[in-house]
C-alpha positions as CSV (number, residue, x, y, z in Angstrom):
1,X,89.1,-159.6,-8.9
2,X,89.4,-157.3,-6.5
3,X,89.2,-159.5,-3.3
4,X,91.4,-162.2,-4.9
5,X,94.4,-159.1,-5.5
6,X,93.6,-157.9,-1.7
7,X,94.2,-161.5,-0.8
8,X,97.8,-162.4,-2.3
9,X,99.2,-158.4,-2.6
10,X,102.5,-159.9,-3.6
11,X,101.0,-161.6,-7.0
12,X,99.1,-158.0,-7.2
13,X,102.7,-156.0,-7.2
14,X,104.3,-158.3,-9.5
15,X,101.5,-157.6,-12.0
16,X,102.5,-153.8,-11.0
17,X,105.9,-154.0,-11.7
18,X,105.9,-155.9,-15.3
19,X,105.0,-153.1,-17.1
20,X,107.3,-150.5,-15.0
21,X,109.6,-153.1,-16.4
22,X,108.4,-152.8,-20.2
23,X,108.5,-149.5,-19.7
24,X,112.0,-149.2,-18.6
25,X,113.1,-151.6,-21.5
26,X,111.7,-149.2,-24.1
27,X,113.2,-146.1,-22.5
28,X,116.7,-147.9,-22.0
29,X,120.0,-147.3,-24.6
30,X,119.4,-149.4,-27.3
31,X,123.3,-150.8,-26.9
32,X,122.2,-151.6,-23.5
33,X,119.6,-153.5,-24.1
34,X,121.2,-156.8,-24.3
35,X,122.7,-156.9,-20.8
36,X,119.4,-155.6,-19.3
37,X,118.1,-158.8,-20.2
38,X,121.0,-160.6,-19.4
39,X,121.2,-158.9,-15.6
40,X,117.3,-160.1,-15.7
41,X,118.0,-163.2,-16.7
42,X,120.6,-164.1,-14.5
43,X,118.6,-163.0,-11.5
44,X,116.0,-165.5,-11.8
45,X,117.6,-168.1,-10.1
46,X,117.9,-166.3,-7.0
47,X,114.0,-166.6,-6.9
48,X,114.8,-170.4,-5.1
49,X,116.1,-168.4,-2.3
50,X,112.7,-167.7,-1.3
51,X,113.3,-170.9,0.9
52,X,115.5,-168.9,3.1
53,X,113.7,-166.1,4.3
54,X,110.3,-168.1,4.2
55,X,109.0,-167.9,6.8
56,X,111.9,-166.4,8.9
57,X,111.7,-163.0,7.6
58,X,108.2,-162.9,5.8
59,X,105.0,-165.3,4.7
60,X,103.7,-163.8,2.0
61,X,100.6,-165.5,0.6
62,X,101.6,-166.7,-3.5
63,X,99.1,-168.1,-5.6
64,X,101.3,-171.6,-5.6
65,X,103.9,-172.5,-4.8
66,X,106.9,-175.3,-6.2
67,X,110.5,-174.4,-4.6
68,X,109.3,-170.6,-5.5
69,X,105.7,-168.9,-6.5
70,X,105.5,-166.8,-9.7
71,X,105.5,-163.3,-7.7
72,X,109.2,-164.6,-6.8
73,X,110.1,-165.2,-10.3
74,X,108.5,-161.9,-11.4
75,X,110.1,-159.9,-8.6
76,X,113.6,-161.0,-9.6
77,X,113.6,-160.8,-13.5
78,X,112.1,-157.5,-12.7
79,X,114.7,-156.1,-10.3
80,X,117.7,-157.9,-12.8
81,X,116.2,-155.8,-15.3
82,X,115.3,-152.5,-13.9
83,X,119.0,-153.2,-11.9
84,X,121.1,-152.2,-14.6
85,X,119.6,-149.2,-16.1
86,X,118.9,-147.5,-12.6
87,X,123.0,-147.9,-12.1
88,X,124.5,-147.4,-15.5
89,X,122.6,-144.1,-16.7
90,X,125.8,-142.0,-15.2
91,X,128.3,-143.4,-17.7
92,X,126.3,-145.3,-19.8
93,X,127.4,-143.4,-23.1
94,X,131.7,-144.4,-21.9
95,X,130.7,-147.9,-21.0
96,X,131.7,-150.4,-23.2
97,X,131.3,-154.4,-22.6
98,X,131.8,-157.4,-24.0
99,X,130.2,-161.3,-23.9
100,X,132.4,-164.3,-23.4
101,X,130.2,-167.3,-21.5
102,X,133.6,-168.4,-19.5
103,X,134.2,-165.2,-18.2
104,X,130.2,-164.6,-17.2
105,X,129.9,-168.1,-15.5
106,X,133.2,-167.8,-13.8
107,X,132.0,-163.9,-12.3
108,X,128.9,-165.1,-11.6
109,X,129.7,-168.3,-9.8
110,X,132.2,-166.8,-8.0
111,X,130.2,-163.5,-6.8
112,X,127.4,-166.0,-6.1
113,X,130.0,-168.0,-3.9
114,X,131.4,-165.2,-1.5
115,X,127.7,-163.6,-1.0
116,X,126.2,-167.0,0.2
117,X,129.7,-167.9,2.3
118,X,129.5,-165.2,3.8
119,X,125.3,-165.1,4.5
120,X,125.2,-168.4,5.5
121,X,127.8,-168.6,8.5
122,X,125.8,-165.4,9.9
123,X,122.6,-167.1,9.9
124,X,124.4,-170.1,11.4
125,X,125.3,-168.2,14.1
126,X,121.2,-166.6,15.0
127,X,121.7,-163.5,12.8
128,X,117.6,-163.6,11.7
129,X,115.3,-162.3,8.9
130,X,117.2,-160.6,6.4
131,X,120.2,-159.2,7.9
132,X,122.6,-162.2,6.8
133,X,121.9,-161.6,2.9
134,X,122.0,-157.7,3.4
135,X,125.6,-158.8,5.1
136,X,126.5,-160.7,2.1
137,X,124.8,-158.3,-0.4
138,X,126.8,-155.1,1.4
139,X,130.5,-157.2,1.4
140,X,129.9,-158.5,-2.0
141,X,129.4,-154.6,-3.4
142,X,132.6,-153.4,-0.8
143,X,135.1,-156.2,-2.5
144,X,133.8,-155.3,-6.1
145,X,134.1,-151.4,-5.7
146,X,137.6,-152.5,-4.4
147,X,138.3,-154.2,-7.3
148,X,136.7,-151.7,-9.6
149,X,136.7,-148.6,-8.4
150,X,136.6,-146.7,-11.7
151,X,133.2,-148.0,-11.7
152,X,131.8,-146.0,-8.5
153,X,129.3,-144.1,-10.4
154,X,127.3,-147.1,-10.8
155,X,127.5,-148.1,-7.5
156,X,126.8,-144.6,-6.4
157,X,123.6,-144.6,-8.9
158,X,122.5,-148.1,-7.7
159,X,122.4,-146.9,-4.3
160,X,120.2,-144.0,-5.1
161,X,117.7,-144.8,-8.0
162,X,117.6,-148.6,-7.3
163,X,116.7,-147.3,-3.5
164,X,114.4,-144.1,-4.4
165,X,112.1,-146.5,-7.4
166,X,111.9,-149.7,-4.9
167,X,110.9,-147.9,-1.7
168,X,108.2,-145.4,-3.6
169,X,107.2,-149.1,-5.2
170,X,106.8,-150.6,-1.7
171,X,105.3,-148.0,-0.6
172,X,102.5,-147.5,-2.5
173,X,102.0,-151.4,-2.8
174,X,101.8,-150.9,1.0
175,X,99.4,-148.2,0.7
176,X,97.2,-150.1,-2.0
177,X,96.8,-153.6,0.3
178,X,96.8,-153.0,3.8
179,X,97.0,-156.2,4.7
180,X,100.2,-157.0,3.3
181,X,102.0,-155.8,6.2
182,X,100.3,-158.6,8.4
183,X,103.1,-161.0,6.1
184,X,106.1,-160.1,7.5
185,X,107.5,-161.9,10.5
186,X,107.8,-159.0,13.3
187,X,109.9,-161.0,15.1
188,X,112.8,-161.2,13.4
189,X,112.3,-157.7,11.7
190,X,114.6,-154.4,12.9
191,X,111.3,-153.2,14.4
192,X,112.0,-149.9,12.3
193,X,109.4,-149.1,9.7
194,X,109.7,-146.3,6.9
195,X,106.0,-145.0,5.9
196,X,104.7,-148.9,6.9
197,X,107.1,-150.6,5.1
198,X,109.9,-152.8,7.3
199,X,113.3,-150.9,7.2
200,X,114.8,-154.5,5.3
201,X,113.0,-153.8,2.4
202,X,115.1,-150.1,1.0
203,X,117.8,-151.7,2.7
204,X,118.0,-154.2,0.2
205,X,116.8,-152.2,-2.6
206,X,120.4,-149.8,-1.4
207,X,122.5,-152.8,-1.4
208,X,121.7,-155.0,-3.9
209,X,121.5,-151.7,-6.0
210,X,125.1,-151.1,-5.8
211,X,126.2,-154.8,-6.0
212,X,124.2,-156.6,-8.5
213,X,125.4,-154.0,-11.3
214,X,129.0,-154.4,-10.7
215,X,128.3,-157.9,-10.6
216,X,126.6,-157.4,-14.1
217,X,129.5,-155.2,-15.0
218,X,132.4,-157.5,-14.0
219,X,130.9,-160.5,-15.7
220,X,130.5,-158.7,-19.0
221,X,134.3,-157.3,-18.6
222,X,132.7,-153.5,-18.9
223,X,135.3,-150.6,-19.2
224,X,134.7,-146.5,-19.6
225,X,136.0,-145.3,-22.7
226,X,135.5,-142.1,-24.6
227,X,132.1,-141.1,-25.0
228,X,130.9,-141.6,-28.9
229,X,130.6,-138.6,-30.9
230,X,127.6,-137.6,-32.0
231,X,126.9,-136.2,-35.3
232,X,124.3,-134.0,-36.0
């Protein structure tokens, strides 16, 4: 068991981070339960990206593969899930939200829209590995904070938990296989590493922590209210 986990590190880590993910579902709000799953759920799509940063930016070994391989599904109901905690915790208690499909699909589709249009075009032009979607990722969070900006303590959390929990996580994945390194394509990397692991990697944990909660947050129409009073 133990040569078959050396040999595909990324199906090993995904079996690492489900129960981190378990656990942080127990721990969360009960009220915010719901769109934890719902931030993990609409995340799993974006596991078909894959096929644009395989094998330009890494070639990670998967068990199998259709479109996607299971670690890639894993990997992004995990961080969908783990997302929304990390960011809301500051205001959690004043948030409020509510669930109207049309108004979901709309913020989604349209959030999905301007990261991609503005990704794409920079990998047109020879931007490589993952700097496009960190691009589109960073612009998406600027214009939502813009359009939000009561919400900046998410945004400020997401940047900081969602960036401290996935670079200890690489990390130590890194630590645990070696070889895993050996998957990403050094040619198209920043050539930067912190602690083994390529500079991309908390990069994206920073920026996708600050956008895909206000994404999450636009799409369920959250607002800060009072904080509930607690009776004792």
């Amino acid at each position: 068991m133990l040569a078959f986990l050396q040999q595909y590190p990324y199906f090993a880590a995904s079996l690492l981070v489900l129960p981190l993910t378990a656990l942080g579902f127990a721990l969360c709000p009960r009220r915010h339960r719901r769109p934890m799953l719902w931030s993990a759920l609409l995340l799993l799509p974006f596991a078909l990206t894959s096929v644009c940063v395989v094998p330009c930016y890494w070639n990670p070994a998967r068990v199998f593969v259709f479109i996607a391989g299971p670690e890639d599904v894993v990997f992004c109901f995990a961080a969908g899930a783990l997302g929304w905690p990390l960011a809301v915790w500051p205001i959690h208690r004043r948030l409020q939200f509510e669930w109207r499909g049309r108004r979901v699909l709309a913020c989604y589709v349209l959030c999905c829209l301007w990261g991609f249009g503005v990704a794409v075009p920079l990998a047109l032009l020879g931007l490589r590995g993952l700097t496009p979607a960190l691009i589109g990722i960073a612009s998406l969070a600027v214009l939502l904070l813009a359009l939000r900006r009561e919400l900046w303590p998410m945004a400020a959390a997401g940047v900081v938990c969602s960036g401290l929990f996935y670079t200890a996580f690489a990390v130590a994945v890194f630590a645990l296989f070696p070889g895993f390194a050996g998957q990403w394509n050094l040619e198209n990397l920043w050539a930067v590493t912190f602690l083994g692991v390529p500079l991309e990697e908390p990069a994206w944990a920073v920026a996708a922590g600050a956008a895909w909660p206000l994404m999450m947050a636009c799409a369920f129409n959250a607002r800060l209210g009072a904080a509930p009073i607690e009776v004792h």
